[in-house]
N, C-alpha and C positions, 0 to 999 in steps of 0.2 A: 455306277459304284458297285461292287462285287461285295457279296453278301459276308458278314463277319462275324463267324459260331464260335459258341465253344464247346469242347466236345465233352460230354458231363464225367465223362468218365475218369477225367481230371481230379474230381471234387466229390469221388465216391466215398472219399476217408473223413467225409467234412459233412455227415447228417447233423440235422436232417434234410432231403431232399427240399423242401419248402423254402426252409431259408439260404440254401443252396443258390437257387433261382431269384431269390428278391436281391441277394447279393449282386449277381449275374444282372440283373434288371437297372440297380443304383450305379453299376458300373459303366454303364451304358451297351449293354450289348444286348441285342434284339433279337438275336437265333440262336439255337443248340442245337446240336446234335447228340441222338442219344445212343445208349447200349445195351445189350439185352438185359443185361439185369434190372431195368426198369421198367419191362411191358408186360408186367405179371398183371397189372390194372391197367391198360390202358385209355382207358374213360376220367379216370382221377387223376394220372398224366397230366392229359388233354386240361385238364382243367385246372390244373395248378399253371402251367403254360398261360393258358387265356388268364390268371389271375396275374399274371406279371407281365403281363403282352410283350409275350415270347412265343416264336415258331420255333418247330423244329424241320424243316426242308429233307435233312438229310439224316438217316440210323444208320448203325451197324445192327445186321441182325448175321445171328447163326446160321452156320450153314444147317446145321441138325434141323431147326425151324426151318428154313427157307427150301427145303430139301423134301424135310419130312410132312410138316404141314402148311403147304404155301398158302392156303384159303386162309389161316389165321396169321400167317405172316403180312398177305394184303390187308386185310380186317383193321391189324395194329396199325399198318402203314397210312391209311383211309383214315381213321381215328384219329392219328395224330398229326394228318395232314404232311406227313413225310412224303417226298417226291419221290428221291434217291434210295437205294438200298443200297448200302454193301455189306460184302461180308468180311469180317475182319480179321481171319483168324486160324489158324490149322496146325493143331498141336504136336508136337514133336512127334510125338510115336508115331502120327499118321502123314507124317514127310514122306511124301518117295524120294527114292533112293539114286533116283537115275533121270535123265531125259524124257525115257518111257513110260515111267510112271507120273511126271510131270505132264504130260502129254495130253495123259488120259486125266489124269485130274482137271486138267484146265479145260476138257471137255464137258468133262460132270459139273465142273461148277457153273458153265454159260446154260447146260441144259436143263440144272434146279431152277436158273432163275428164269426159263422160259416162260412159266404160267405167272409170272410177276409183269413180265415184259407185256404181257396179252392183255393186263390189268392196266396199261398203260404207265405202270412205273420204269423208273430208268433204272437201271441194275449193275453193279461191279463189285470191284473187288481192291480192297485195301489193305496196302503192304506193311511188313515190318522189314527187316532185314532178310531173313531167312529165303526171300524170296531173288534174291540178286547174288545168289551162290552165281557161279561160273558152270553152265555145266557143257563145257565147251565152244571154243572157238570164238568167248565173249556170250555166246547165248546163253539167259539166264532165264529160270521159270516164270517170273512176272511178261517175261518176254511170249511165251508159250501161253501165257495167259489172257495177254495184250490182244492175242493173234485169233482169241474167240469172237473181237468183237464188243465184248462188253468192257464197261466203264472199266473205268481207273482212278481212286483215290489215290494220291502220290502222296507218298507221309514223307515230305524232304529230309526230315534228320535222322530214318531209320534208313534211309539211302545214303547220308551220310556217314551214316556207324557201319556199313555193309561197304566203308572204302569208296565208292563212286559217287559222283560228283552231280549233285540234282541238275543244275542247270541242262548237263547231259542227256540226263534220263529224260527229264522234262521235252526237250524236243526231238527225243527219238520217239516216244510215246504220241507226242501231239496232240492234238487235239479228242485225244480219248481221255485225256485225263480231264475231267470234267468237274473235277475237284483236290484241291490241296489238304492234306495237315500242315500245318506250320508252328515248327515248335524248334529249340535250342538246345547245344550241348554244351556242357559246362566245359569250360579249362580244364584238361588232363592233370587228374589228384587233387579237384574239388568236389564241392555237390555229392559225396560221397553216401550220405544221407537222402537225396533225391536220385539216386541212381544216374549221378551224371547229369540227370538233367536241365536245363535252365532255363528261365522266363524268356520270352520270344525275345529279341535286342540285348542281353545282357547274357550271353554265350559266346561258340568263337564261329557259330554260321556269319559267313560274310552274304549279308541278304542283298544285296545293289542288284547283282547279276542272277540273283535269284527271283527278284522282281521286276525286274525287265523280263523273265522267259515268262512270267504268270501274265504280265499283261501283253506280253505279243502272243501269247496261245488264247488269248481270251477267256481264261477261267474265271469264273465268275462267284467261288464258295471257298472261301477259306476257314480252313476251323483252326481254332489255336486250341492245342492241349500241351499237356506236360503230366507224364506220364505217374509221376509223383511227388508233388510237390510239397514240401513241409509248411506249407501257407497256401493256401487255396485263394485269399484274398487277396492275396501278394501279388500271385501268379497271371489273375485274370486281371487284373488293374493294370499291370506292369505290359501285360502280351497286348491287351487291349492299346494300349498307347501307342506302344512304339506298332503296329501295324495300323493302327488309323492315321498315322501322321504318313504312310507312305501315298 
């Protein structure tokens, strides 16, 4: 059975973190996944976790952290028992602009997580959109990214909102994706208030064919989020369901 999180970063407008988790706990879900905004204490983490007997397997951390101070990037990770790292994230101004600066980015980023990799953790990189631009010939930077070798979180519906078709991506990637997000998009001029987006099953992803590629790549860690939900309880009750019954 493959592992089923949720990614906290869901339920960040929904403090306090405490009752966040007990939530998360009554609903039935037994892992998270977290994001940097929460590893400023990670000893108090850990043990709000263990008070709701909750793992968290898999973070996002910063690249600035993971970059800049790997020993405390591992530290966090040890701590809270996280396997996975990825990084989540690279903000507009520091897009490159071309191929070549894709190139070298996706160099720099397999090379910050080399002292992670030595620590024994598994290391990648998880996408939004921004990274399935075209930049020639169908090759796109998550591609140039792919091609370091390290992980791959596949966020299916920000590859959906980037026009291209998960199922696709999913098995050109293969078996580097070594984990999913799985989350929904609203009907085009709803959910205008959630930015679009929707509780996992109750969008217009047609998940069928989307679940057959996760179980013939044999991924094994799905996180449900949603990236803003105006019910936090809603969202994790509702995404819980319809992915347990697959």
């Amino acid at each position: 059975m493959p592992v089923i999180a949720c990614q906290l970063y869901s339920l960040r407008q929904f403090p306090p973190l405490a009752d966040a988790l007990a939530m998360l706990k009554a609903a039935g879900f037994r892992a998270v996944e977290g994001f940097g905004g929460l590893y400023d204490d990670p000893e108090a983490l850990g043990a709000l976790l263990d008070a709701n007997g909750l793992v968290m397997p898999t973070g996002h951390f910063g690249l600035d952290l993971v970059e800049g101070d790997p020993a405390r990037a591992i530290a966090i990770a040890r701590t809270l028992g996280v396997g996975r790292v990825f990084v989540p994230y690279l903000m507009p101004a520091d897009r490159p602009a071309d191929r070549a600066g894709w190139a070298a980015f996706a160099a720099r980023l397999a090379r910050a997580g080399q002292p992670l990799r030595e620590a024994g953790l598994a290391y990648g990189w998880h996408n939004h959109d921004f990274e399935l631009a075209d930049l020639g010939g169908g090759e796109t930077p998550l591609d140039l990214i792919a091609a370091t070798g390290i992980d791959i979180e596949l966020d299916l519906a920000w590859v959906a909102r980037a026009g291209q078709d998960p199922v696709t991506v999913l098995n050109r990637l293969g078996r580097q994706v070594t984990a999913v997000h799985v989350k929904d998009i609203a009907p085009p001029g709803t959910a205008a208030d959630e930015d679009g987006w929707a509780d996992v099953g109750h969008g217009i992803i047609d998940w069928a064919p989307v679940r057959a590629a996760i179980k013939a790549l044999g991924i094994g860690h799905l996180v449900l989020e949603h990236d803003n939900p105006g019910d936090g309880r809603r969202f994790a009750t509702r995404s819980l369901a319809t992915v347990s019954a697959w």
